[in-house]
N, C-alpha and C positions, 0 to 999 in steps of 0.2 A: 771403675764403677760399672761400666756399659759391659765390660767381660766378666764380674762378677754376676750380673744380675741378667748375662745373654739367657733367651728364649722365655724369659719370666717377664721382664717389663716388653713391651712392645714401641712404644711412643717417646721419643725422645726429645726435648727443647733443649738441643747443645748447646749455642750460646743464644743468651739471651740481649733483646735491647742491645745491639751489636751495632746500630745506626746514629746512635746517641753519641758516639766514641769516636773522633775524625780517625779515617786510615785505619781504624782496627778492623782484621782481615779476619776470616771466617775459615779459609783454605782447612787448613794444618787440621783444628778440630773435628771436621765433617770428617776428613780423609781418617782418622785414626779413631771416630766413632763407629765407622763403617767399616773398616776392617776390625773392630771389638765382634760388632754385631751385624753379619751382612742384612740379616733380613731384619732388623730394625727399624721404623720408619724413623727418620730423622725432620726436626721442626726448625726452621728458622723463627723466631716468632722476636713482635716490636710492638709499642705503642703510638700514639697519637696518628693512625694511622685514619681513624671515623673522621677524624679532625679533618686536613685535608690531602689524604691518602699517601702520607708523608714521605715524598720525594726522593729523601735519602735512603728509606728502608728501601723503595722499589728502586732505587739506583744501586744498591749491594744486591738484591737478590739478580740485577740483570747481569751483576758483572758476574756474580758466582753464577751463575748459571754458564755463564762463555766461560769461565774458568774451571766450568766442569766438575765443580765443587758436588758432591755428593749428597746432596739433601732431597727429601719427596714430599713436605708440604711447607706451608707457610703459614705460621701465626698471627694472627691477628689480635691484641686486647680492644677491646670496648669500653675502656673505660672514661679515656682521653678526648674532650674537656670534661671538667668534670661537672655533674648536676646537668649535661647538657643531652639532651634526647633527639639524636641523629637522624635531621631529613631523611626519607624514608627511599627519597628519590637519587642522595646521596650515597647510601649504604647502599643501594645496587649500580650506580655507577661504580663505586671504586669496587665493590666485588666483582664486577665484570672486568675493571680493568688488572687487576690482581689476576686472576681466571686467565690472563691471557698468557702469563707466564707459565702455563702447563702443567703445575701442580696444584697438588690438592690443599684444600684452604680451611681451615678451622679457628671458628673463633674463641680463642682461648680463654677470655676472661671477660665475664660477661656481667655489667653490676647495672642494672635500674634500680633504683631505690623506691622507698618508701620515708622518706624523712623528714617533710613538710617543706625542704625546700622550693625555690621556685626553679622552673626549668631555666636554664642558662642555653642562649646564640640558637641556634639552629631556627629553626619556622613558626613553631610555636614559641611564642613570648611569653604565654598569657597560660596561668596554670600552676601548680605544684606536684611536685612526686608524693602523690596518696600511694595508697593500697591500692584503689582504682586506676591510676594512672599508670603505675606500676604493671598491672597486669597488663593492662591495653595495649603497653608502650612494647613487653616482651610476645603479646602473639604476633604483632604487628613485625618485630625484628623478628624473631625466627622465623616467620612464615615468608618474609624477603630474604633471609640466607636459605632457608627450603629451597626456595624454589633457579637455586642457582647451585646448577650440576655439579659444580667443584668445592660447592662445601662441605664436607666430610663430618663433623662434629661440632657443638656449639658447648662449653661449660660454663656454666652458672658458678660464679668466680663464690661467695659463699650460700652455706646452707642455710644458717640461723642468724637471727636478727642478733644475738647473745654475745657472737662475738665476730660479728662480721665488718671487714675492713672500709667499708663504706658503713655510714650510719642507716642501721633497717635494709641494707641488701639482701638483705637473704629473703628464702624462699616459705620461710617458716616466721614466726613470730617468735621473742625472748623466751615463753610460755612452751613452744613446740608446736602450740597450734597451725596451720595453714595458711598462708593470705592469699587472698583473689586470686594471685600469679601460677599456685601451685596449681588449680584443680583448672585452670585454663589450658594452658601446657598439658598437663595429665592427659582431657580432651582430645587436645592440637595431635599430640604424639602418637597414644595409644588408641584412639578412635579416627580421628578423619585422616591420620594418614598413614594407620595401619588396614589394608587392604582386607574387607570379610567377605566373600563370594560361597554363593549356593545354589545347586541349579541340577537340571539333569543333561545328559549328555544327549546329542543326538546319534540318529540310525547308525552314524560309524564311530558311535564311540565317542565324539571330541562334546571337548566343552570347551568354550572361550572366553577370559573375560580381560579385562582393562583393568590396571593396577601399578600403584607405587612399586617404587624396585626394592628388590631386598628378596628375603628369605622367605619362602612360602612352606609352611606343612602343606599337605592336600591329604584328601581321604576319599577313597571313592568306595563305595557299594554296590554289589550287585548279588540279589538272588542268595544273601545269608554269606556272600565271600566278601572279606572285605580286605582293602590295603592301604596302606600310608608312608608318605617318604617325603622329604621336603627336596624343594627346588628352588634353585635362582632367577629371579626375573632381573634379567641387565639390561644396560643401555642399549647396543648393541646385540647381534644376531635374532634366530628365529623366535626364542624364548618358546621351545613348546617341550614341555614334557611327557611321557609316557609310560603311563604307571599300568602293569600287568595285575590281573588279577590270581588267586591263587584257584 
């Protein structure tokens, strides 16, 4: 499958839930994904890991990793307990302890509800998954995997309330309409932590500013000439670019 669909899919979860299975070993499949597709990223990914950072998953990824086994991130699901809204203080511990393993970490399946049930374990007792709470509960989580350098992606396990594998998980309502969670996120994503900078340059030309990492267009004008080119702002190095005018 991985050589059929080489340079078309990107993202790979070879085996899944691999930690649930005593002694089933990971070796053989990474190694024969990875010669399908060299530049494929490859996913380990498991559940009940919110729960309490489940021991066995991070005891296979330590030994595949000494075993050299071939993989570049780590999955994570959110699902596991279920109805239960994960200490906030707990989802950055185990992301930071996850994170030490030196790969990239994405959480792959991401469900807060809206269902009327009441929240189950974690800190908050007292409460139900509204639409309200719902919302609250996903800026609150993505904005603690944001802000931790090794998580790469987060999916929102379904879209619509219609037919989504949790009761009211989704992002939409039965109808298509929006709930709370959608235009919060929209916000979160595409405004506060999409970087807009404007300004003039000084006497030599430079301009400076402070910004999330990622992809920058830039556009400068001068005097009716004008130019445009995008740039990387990374973790590392100078991060300055130098756009010529024509």
């Amino acid at each position: 499958m991985i050589s059929h669909y080489r340079g078309q899919i990107e993202f790979w979860e070879v085996v899944n839930e691999a930690s649930h299975f005593p002694d089933l070993k990971i070796d053989d499949p990474y190694r024969w994904a990875h010669e399908a597709d060299p530049k494929a990223h490859l996913i380990v990914n498991d559940f009940n890991v919110m729960a309490d950072g489940c021991p066995d998953f991070y005891a296979l990824l330590q030994k595949s990793i000494a075993n050299q086994v071939p993989f570049d991130g780590i999955g994570i699901q959110a699902h596991e307990p279920e109805n239960m809204r994960f200490p906030l203080v707990s989802v950055r511990r185990i992301l930071a302890q996850y994170a030490g393993l030196g790969k990239d970490l994405y959480i792959t399946e991401f469900t807060p509800e809206s269902s009327g049930e009441p929240f189950a374990h974690g800190l908050l007792s007292d409460g139900v998954w509204d639409e309200k709470a719902q919302a609250d509960y996903a800026v609150k989580f993505y904005t603690m995997c944001f802000a931790n350098p090794s998580v790469k992606g987060i999916t929102w396990w379904d879209l619509c309330d219609r037919l989504s594998w949790r009761k009211n998980g989704g992002l939409l309502r039965a109808d298509l309409s929006p709930k709370p969670a959608y235009p919060a996120l929209e916000d979160l994503i595409h405004r506060k932590w999409t970087t807009q900078e404007q300004g003039k340059t000084d006497a030599a030309g430079s301009y400076s500013f402070r910004g999330f990492r990622g992809t920058y267009s830039v556009s400068v004008e001068m005097n009716g000439r004008k130019s445009q080119q995008e740039f990387t702002l990374a973790k590392d190095g100078a991060n300055v670019v130098q756009v010529t005018l024509p």
